[in-house]
C-alpha positions in Angstrom: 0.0 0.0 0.0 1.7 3.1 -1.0 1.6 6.4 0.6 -1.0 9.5 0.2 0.4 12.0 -1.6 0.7 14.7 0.4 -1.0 18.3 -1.2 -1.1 20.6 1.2 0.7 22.5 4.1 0.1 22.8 7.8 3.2 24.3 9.2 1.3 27.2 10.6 -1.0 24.8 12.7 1.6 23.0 13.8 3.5 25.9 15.0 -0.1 26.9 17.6 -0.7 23.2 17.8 3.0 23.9 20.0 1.8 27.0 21.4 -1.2 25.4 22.4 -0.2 22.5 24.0 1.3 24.6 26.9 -2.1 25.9 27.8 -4.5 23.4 26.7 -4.7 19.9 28.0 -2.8 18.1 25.2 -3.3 21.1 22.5 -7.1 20.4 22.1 -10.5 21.2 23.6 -11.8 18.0 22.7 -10.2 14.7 22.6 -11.0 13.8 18.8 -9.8 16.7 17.4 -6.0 15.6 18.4 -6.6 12.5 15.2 -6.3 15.0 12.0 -3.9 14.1 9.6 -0.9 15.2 10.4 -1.8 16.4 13.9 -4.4 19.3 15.1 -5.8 21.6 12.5 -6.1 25.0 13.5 -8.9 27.0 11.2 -9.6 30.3 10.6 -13.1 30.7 9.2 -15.9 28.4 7.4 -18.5 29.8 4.5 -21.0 27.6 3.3 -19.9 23.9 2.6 -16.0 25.0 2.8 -13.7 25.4 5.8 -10.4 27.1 5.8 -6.9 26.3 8.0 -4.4 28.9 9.4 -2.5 27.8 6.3 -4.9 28.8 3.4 -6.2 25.7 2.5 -9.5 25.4 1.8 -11.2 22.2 2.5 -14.9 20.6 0.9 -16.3 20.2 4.0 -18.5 16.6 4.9 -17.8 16.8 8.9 -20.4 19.7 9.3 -18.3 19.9 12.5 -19.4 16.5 13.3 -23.1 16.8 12.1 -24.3 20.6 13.4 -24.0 22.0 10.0 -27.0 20.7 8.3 -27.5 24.4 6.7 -23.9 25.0 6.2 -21.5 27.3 8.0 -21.9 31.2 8.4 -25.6 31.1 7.1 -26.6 34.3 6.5 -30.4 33.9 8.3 -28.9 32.2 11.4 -26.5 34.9 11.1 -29.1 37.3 11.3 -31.1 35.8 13.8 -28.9 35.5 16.4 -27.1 39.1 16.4 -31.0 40.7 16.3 -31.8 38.6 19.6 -28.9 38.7 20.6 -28.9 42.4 20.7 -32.5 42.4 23.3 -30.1 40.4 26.1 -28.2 37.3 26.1 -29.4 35.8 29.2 -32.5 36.4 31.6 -32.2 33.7 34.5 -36.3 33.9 33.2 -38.0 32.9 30.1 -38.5 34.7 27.3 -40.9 34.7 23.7 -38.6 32.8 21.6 -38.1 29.5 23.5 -41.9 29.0 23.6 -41.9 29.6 19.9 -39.3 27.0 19.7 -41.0 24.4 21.8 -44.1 24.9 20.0 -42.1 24.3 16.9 -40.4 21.0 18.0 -43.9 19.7 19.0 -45.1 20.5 15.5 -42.5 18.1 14.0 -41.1 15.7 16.3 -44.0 12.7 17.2 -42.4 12.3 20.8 -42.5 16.2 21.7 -45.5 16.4 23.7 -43.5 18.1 26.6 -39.6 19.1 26.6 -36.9 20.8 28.6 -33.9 22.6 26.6 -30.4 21.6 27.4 -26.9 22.8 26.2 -25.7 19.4 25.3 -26.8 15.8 24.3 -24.6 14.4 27.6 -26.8 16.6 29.8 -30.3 15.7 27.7 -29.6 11.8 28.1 -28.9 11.7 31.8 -32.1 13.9 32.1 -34.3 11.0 30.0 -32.6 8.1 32.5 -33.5 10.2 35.8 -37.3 10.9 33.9 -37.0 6.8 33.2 -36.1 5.4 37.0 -38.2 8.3 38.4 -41.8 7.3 36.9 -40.7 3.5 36.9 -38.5 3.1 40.1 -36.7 1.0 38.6 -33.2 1.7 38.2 -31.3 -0.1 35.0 -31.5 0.6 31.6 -30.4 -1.9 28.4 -27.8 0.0 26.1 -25.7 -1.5 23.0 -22.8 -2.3 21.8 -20.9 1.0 20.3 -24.0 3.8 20.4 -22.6 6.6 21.6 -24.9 8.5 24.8 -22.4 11.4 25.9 -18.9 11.1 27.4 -20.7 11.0 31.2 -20.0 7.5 33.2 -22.8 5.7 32.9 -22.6 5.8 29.5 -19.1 5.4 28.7 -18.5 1.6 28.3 -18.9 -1.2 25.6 -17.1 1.0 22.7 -14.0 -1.1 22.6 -13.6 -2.9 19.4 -10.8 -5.3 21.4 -12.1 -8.6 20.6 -9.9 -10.2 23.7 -11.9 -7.2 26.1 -15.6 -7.4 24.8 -16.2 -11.2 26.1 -19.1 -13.3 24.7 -21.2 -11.7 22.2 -24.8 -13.1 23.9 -23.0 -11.7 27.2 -20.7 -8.5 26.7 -18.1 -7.8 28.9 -18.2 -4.3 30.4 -15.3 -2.5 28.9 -14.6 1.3 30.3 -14.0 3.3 27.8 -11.2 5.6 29.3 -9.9 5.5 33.1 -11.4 7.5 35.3 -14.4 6.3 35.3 -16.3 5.3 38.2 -16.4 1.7 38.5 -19.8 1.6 39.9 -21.4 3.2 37.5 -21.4 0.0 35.1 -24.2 -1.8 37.6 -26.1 0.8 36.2 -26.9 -1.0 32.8 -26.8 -4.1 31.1 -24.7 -4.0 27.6 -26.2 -6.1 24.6 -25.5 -6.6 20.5 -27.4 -4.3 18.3 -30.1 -5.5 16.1 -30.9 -8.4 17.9 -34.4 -8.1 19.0 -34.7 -12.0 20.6 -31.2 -11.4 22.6 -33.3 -8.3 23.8 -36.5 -10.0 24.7 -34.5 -13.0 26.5 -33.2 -10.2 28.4 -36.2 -8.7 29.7 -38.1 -11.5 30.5 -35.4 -12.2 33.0 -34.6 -8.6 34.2 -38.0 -6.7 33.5 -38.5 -6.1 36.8 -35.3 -3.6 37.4 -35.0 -2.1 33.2 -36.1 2.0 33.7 -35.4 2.1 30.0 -33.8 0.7 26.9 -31.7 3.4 25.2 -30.7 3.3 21.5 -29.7 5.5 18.5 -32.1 4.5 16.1 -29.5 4.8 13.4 -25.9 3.3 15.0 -24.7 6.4 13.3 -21.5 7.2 15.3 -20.5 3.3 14.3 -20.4 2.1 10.6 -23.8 4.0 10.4 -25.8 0.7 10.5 -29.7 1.4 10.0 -31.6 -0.9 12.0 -32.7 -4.4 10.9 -36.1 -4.3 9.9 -38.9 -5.0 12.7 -35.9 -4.0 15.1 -37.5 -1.2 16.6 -40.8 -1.4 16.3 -39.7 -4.6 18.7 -38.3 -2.3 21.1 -41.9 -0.1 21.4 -43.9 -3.0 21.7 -41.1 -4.3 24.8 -41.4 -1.4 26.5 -45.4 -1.3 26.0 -45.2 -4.8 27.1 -42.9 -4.4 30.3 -43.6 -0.5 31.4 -40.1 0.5 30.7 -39.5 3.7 28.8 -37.9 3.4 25.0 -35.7 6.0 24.7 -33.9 7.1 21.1 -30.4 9.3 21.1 -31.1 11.6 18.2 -28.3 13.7 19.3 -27.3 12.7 15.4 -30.5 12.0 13.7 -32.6 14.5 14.7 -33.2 16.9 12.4 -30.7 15.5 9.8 -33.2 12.6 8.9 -36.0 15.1 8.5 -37.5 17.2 10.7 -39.7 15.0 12.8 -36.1 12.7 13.3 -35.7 9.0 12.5 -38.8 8.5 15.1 -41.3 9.7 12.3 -38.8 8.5 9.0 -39.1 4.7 10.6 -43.0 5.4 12.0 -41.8 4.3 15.5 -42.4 6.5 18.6 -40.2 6.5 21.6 -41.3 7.6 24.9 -38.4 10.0 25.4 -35.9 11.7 23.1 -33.1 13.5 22.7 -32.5 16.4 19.8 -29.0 18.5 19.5 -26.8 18.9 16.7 -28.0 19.8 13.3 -30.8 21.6 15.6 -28.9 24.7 16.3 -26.2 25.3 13.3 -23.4 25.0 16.0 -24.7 26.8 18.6 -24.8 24.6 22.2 -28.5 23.5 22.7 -30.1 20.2 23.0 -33.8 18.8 23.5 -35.2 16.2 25.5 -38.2 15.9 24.3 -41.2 13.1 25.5 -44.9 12.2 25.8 -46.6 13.7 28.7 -47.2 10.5 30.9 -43.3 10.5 31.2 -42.3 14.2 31.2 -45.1 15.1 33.6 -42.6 13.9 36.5 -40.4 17.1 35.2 -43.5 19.2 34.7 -44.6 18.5 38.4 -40.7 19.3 39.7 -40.7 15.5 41.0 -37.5 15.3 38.7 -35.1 18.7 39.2 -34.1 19.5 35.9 -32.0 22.7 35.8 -29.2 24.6 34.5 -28.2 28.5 34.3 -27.5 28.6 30.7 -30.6 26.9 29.2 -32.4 28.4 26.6 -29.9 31.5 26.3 -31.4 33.8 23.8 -28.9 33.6 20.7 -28.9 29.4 21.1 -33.1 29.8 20.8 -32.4 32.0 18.0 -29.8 29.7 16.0 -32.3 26.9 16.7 -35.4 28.7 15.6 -33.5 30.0 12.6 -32.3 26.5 11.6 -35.9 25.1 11.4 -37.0 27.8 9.6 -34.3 26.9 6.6 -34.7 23.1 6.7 -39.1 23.8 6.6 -38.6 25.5 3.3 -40.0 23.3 0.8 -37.9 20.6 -1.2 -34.8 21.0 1.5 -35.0 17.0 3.0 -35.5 15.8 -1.1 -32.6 17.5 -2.1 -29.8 16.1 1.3 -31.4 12.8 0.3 -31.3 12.8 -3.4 -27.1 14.2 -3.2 -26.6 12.1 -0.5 -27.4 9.2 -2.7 -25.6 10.8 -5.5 -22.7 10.6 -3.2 -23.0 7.0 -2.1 -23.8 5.8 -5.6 -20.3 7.5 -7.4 -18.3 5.9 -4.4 -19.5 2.6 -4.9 -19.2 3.3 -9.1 -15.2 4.7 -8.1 -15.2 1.4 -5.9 -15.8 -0.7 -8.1 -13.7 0.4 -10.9 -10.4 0.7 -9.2 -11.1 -2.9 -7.4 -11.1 -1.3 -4.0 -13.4 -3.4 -1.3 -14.8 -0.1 -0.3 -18.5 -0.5 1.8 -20.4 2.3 1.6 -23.9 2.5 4.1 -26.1 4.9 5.3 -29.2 6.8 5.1 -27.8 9.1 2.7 -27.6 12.6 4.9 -24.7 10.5 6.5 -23.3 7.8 5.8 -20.0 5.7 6.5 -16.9 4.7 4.4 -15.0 1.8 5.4 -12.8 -1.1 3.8 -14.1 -4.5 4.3 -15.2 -8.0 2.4 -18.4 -8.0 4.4 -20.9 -6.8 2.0 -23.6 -5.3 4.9 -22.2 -4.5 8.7 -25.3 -5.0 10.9 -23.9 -4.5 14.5 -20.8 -3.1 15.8 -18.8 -6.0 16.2 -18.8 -6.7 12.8 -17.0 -3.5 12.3 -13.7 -5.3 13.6 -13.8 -6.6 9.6 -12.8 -3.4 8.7 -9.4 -2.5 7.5 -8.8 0.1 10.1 -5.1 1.4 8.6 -6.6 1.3 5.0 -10.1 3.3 5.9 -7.7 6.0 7.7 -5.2 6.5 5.0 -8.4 7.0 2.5 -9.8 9.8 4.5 -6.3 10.9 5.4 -5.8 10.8 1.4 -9.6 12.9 0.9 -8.1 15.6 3.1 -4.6 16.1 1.9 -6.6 16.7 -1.4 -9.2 19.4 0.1 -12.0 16.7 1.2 -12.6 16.8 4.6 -14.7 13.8 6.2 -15.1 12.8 9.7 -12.0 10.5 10.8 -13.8 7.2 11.4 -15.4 7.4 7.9 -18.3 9.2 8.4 -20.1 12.0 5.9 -22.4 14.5 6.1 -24.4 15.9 3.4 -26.0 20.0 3.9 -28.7 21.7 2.8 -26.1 24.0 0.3 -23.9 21.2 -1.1 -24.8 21.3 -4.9 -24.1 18.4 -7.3 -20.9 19.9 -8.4 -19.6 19.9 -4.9 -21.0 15.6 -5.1 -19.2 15.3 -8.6 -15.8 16.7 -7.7 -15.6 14.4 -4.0 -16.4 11.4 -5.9 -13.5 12.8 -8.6 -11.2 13.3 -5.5 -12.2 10.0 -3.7 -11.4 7.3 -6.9 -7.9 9.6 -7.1 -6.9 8.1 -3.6 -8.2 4.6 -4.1 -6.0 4.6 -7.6 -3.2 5.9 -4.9 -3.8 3.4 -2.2 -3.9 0.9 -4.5 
């Protein structure tokens, strides 16, 4: 396997990549950002679907800054929006007009939303859905799988190890901290199982009903392989929690609002009892949803549950989010992510195919994941171990050093302002690095 060539230049990043390491925790504010190819990029403004480094380059963007973007970057009506409220106050300790408008909004679209609470983050919004869970059940345990991704907060941050001599038995998974720190406890709180499996799940709660508060999923495995569920998979899940009285909470930290506007709930015609909306809802700003039907959220509603936080619903992160929803209601928006999303799948596959790369590509279409493997559908995250991990990183390593940007695990993100020349040239720029890898 040869080596990428290499386009472009980031001495200037790694020059405050130095500088910043002696301030900031390993150089970063997030952990991920640490894996760009070389090191840390460094940017210095975004406009629509492109981003720009310290160094002039000017990358096609497909991160959307891991999803938020679903409108593009610097739009000129969030823009807008947010400087005019903005310019009224910042922050009330109170409510104020806009939020309401917001909610009222979110329970137009979303099939969940009878009642919500606004957040800052989708960490924050999922620990609020497990406290509403064990406080109307009394139960305390909830059923979470194998590689979906719930916030970087204890409870949640375990089975996401892809270290086959770590994970145990598949029917049986071992519980595998994600990083140290964590509190060791805080894995009695849960019981870890496969993905798409719906008789492993029902096995399970015939035996442990009695204690489950909640079963928990993404209802696209988006932040893994992005692995749509089997079919029947979660309308399993509703009638299980019907069944047992446990709530069925979906993550739609990622699909909300990038699915359509009612999230994967109403695109799959299944509906949860809790949710939880953030990314694409705001453009970028930090605000997240939970969002539920009123025999659940009433326990929030009646202050049985203490849900709280000083910066909820500041005014320009109401704005951003009303002015988001605004764009994406225009008509023909969700037709046209979808319809370039599978323009973008299709000339991967095409480029694929006719440089004899084993390249899988699978998704919805407003993301989807790249990957090199033999397995011709992944359907859980352990198959993900198939993958040719060195090969898939060199290929978006390769996308970048030519002025592609995608998310570093292989996963792309379509906009409301990509255009199909934006589509034609990545697929151009993708089958030039599988001719180099090859």
């Amino acid at each position: 396997m040869s080596e990428i060539n290499i386009k472009l230049n980031h001495s200037r990043s790694a020059e405050l990549l130095e500088r910043s390491k002696k301030v900031l925790a390993g150089g970063v504010s997030s952990e991920f950002r640490k894996f760009n190819h070389p090191h840390a990029l460094f940017y210095d403004h975004a406009d629509g679907v492109y981003t720009y480094d310290v160094d002039g380059n000017k990358y096609l963007d497909f991160t959307l800054s891991q999803g938020p973007m679903i409108v593009g970057h610097s739009h000129p009506h969030i823009v807008r929006r947010v400087r005019e409220y903005s310019e009224k106050g910042q922050l009330y300790a109170g409510q104020h007009l806009l939020e309401i408008e917001l909610a009222e909004k979110l329970n137009k679209h979303i099939p969940s939303a009878e009642l919500m609470r606004f957040c800052l983050d989708g960490s924050t919004a999922v620990q609020t859905a497990l406290r509403v869970a064990r406080a109307k059940t009394g139960r305390n345990k909830f059923i979470r799988f194998e590689g979906h991704y719930h916030g970087w907060l204890d409870n949640v941050s375990w089975g996401l190890t892809l270290d086959e001599e770590k994970m145990g038995p598949r029917e049986n998974p071992d519980t595998v901290a994600w990083t140290e720190g964590i509190a060791k406890g805080s894995s009695d709180e849960f019981i870890l199982l496969p993905w798409n499996d719906l008789e492993l799940v029902k096995k399970t709660m015939e035996v442990y009903h009695d204690s489950i508060a909640a079963i928990i999923t993404e209802p696209i495995m988006c932040n893994s392989g992005c692995i749509l569920p089997e079919e029947g998979f979660l309308e399993g899940l509703r009638e299980l929690c019907d069944h047992y009285g446990s709530a069925l909470i979906f993550d739609e930290v990622i699909t909300g609002f990038r699915t359509g506007l009612g999230g994967a709930q109403k695109h799959f015609g299944v509906t949860p009892d809790l949710s939880i909306f953030a990314k694409a809802m705001a453009s970028g700003y930090p605000i997240s949803a939970i969002v539920g039907k009123k025999e659940w959220m009433h326990v929030i509603a009646e202050g049985k549950v203490i849900h709280a936080g000083t910066m909820n619903s500041a005014c320009p992160l109401i704005a951003a989010a009303l002015a988001t929803i605004e764009i994406l209601e225009e008509e023909g928006t969700y037709e046209r992510i979808y319809g370039l999303g599978h323009q973008l799948m299709d000339g991967l596959r095409n480029a694929a195919q006719e440089t004899g790369q084993n390249l899988l590509v699978q998704g919805l279409g407003p993301m989807f994941h790249t990957g090199f493997t033999n397995v011709g559908k992944v359907k859980e995250f352990r198959e993900l171990r198939t993958y040719e991990q060195p090969k898939s990183k060199m290929f978006v390593h390769g996308l970048q050093q030519k002025g592609v940007r995608v998310i570093g695990r292989g996963l792309w993100y379509i906009s409301a302002v990509h255009t199909e020349e934006h589509i034609d040239h990545a697929i151009k720029i993708a089958k030039e690095v599988l001719l180099e890898l090859k």
